[in-house]
MDTraj code that builds the backbone (N, CA, C; nanometers):
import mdtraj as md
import numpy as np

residues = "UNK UNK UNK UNK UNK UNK UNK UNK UNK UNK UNK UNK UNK UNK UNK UNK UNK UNK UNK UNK UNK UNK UNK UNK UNK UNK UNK UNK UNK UNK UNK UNK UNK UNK UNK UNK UNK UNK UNK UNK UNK UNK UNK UNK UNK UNK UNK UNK UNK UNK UNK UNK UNK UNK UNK UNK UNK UNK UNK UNK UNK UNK UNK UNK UNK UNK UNK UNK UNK UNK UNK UNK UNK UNK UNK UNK UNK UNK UNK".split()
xyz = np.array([
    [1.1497, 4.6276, -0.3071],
    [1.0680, 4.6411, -0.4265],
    [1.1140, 4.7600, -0.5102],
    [1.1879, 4.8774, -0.4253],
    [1.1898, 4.9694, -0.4974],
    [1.3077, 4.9360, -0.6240],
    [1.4087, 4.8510, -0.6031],
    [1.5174, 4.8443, -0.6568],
    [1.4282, 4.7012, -0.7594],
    [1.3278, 4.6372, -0.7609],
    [1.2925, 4.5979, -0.9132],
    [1.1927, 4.7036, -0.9541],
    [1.1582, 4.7975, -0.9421],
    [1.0631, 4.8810, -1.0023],
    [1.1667, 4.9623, -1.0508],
    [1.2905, 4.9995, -0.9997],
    [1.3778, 5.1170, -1.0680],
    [1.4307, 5.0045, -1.1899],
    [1.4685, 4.8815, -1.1736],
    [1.5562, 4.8038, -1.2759],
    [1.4269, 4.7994, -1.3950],
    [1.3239, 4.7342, -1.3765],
    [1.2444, 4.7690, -1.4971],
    [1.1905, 4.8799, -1.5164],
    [1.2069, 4.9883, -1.5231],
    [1.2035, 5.1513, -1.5499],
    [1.2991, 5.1678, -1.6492],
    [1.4388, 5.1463, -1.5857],
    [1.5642, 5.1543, -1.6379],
    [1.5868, 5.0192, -1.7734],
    [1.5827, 4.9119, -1.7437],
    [1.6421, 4.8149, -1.8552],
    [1.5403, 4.7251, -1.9671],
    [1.3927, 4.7509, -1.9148],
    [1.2827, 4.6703, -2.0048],
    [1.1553, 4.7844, -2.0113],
    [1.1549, 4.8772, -1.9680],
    [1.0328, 4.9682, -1.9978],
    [1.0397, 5.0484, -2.1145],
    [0.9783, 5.0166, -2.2522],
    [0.9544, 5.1425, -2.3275],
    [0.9522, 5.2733, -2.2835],
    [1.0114, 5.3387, -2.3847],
    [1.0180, 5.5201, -2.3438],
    [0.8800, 5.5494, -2.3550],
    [0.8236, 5.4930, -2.4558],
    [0.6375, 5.5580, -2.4374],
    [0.5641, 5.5433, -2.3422],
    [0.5999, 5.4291, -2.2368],
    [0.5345, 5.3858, -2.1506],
    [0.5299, 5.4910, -2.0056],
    [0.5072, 5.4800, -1.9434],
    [0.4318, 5.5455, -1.8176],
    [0.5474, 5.4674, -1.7184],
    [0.5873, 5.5212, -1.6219],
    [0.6627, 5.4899, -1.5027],
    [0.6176, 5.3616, -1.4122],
    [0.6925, 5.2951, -1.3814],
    [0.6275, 5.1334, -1.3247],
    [0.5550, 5.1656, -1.2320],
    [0.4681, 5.0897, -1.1680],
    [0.4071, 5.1077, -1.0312],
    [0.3975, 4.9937, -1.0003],
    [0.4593, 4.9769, -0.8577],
    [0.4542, 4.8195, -0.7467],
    [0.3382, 4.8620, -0.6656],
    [0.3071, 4.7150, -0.6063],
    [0.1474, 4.7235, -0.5544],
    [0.2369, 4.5960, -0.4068],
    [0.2368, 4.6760, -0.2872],
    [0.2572, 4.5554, -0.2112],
    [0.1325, 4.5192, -0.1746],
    [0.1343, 4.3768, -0.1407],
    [-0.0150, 4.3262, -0.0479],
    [0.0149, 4.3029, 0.0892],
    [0.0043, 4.3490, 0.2009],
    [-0.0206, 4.2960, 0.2910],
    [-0.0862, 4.2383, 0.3967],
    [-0.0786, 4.1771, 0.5174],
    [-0.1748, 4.1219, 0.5980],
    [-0.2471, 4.2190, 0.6576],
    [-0.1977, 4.3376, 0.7370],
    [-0.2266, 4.3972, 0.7618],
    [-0.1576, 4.5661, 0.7171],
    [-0.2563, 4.6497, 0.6786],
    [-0.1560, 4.7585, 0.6716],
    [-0.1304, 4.9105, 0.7656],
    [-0.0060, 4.9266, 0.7866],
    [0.0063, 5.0516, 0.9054],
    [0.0703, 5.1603, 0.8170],
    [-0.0259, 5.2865, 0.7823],
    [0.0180, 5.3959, 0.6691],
    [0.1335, 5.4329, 0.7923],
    [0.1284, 5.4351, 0.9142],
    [0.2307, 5.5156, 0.9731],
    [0.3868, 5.4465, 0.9267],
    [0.4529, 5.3114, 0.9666],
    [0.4946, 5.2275, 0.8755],
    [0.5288, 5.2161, 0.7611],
    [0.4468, 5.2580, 0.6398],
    [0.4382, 5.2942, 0.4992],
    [0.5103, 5.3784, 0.4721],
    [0.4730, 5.5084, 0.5269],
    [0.5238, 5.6716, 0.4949],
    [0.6472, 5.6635, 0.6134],
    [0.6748, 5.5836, 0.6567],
    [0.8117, 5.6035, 0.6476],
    [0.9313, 5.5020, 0.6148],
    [0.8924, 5.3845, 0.5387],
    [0.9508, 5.2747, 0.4811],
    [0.9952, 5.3108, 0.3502],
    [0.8689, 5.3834, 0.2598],
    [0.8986, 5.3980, 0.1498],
    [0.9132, 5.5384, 0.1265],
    [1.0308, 5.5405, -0.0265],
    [1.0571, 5.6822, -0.0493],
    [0.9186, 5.7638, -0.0761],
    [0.9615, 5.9029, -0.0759],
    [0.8310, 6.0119, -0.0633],
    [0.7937, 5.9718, -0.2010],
    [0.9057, 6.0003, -0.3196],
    [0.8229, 5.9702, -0.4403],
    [0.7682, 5.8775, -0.5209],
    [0.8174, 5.7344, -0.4133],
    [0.8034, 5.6696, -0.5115],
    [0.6337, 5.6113, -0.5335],
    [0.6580, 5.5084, -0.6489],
    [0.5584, 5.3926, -0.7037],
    [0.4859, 5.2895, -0.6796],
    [0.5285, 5.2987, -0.5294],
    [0.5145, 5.1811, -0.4939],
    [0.3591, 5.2486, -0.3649],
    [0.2783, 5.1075, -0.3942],
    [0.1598, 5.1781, -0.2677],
    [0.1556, 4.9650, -0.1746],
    [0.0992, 5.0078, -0.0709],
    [0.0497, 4.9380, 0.0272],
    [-0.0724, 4.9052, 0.0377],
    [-0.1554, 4.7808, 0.0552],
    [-0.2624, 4.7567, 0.0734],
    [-0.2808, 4.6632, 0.1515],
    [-0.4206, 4.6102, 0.2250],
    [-0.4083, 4.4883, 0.3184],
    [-0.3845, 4.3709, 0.2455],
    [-0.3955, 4.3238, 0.3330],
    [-0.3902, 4.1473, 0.2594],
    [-0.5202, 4.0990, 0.2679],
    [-0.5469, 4.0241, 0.1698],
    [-0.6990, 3.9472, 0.2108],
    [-0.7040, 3.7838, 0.1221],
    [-0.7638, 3.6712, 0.2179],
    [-0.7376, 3.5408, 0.1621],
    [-0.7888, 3.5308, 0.0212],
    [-0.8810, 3.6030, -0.0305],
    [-0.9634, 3.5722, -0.1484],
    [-0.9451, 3.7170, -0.2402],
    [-0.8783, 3.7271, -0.3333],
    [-0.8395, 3.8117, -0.4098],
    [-0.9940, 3.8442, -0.4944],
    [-0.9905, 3.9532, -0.5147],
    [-1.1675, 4.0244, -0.5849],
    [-1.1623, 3.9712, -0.7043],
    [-1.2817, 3.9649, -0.7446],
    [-1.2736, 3.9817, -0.9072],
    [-1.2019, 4.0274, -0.9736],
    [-1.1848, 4.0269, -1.0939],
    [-1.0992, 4.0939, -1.2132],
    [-1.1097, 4.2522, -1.2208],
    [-1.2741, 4.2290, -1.2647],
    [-1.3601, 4.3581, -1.2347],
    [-1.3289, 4.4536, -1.1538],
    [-1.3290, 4.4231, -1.0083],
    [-1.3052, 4.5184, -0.8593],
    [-1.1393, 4.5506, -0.8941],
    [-1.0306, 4.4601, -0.9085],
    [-0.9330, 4.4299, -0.9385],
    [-0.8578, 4.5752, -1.0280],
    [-0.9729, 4.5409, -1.1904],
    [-0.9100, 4.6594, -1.2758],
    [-0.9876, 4.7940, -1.2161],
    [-1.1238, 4.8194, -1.1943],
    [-1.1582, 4.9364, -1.1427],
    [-1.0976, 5.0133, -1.0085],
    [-1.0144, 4.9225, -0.9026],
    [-0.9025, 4.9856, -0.8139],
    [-0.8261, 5.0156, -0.8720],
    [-0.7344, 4.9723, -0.9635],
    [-0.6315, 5.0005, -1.0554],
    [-0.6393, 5.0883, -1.1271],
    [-0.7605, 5.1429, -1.1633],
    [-0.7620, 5.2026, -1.2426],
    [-0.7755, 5.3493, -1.1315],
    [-0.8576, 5.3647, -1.0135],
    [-0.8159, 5.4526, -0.9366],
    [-0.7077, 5.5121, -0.9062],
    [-0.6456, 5.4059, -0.8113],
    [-0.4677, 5.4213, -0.8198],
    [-0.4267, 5.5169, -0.9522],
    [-0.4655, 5.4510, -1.0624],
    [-0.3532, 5.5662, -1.1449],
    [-0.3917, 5.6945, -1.1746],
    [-0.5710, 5.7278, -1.1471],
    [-0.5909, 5.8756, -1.1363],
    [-0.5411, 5.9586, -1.0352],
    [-0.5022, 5.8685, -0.8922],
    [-0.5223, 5.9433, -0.7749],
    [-0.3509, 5.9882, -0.8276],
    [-0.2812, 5.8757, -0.8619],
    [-0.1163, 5.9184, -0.9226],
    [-0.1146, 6.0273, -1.0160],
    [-0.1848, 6.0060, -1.1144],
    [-0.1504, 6.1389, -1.2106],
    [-0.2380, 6.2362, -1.1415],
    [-0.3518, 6.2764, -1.0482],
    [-0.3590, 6.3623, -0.9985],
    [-0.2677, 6.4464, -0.9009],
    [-0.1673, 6.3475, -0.8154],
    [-0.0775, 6.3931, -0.7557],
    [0.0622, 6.4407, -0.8098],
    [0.0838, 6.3784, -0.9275],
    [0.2005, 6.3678, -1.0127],
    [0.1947, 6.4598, -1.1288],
    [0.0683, 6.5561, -1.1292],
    [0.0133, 6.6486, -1.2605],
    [0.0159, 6.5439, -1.4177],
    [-0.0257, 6.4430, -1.3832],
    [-0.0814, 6.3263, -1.5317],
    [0.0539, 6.3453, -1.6123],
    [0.1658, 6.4057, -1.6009],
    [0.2728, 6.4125, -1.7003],
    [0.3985, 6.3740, -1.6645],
    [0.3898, 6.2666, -1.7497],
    [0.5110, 6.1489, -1.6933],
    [0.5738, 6.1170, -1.8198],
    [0.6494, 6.1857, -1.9196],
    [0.7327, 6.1477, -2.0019],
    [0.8471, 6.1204, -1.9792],
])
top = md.Topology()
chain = top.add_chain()
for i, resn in enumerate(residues, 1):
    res = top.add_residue(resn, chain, resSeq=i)
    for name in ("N", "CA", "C"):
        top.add_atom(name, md.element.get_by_symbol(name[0]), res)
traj = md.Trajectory(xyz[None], top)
């Protein structure tokens, strides 16, 4: 994943835009596994898998977490 999140960064992302972020889903998830699969910095996060995807609603209000907890970790400045 990391190598299509770097290609659209690099060849289709506006400069105004904000840095990509990948969302894997999985069945089950092991942070031990995680933190050491994926690079330290990157974009990409892990979550379980589940048969029935949430509302839209639950959907954008996680999403919308995710990107505070990022620009809280990332100091919100991503030009």
């Amino acid at each position: 994943m990391q190598m299509y999140v770097n290609y659209f960064d690099r060849y289709v992302k506006k400069d105004f835009e904000k840095p990509s972020v990948g969302i894997l889903l999985c069945q089950e998830k092991n942070d031990n596994i995680v933190e050491l699969t994926l690079p330290q910095d990157s974009n990409i996060y892990a979550s379980e898998y589940s048969l029935y995807l949430p509302d839209k609603a639950v959907l954008q209000r996680k999403l919308a977490e995710w990107v505070e907890e990022f620009e809280e970790t990332h100091g919100g400045d991503n030009k």
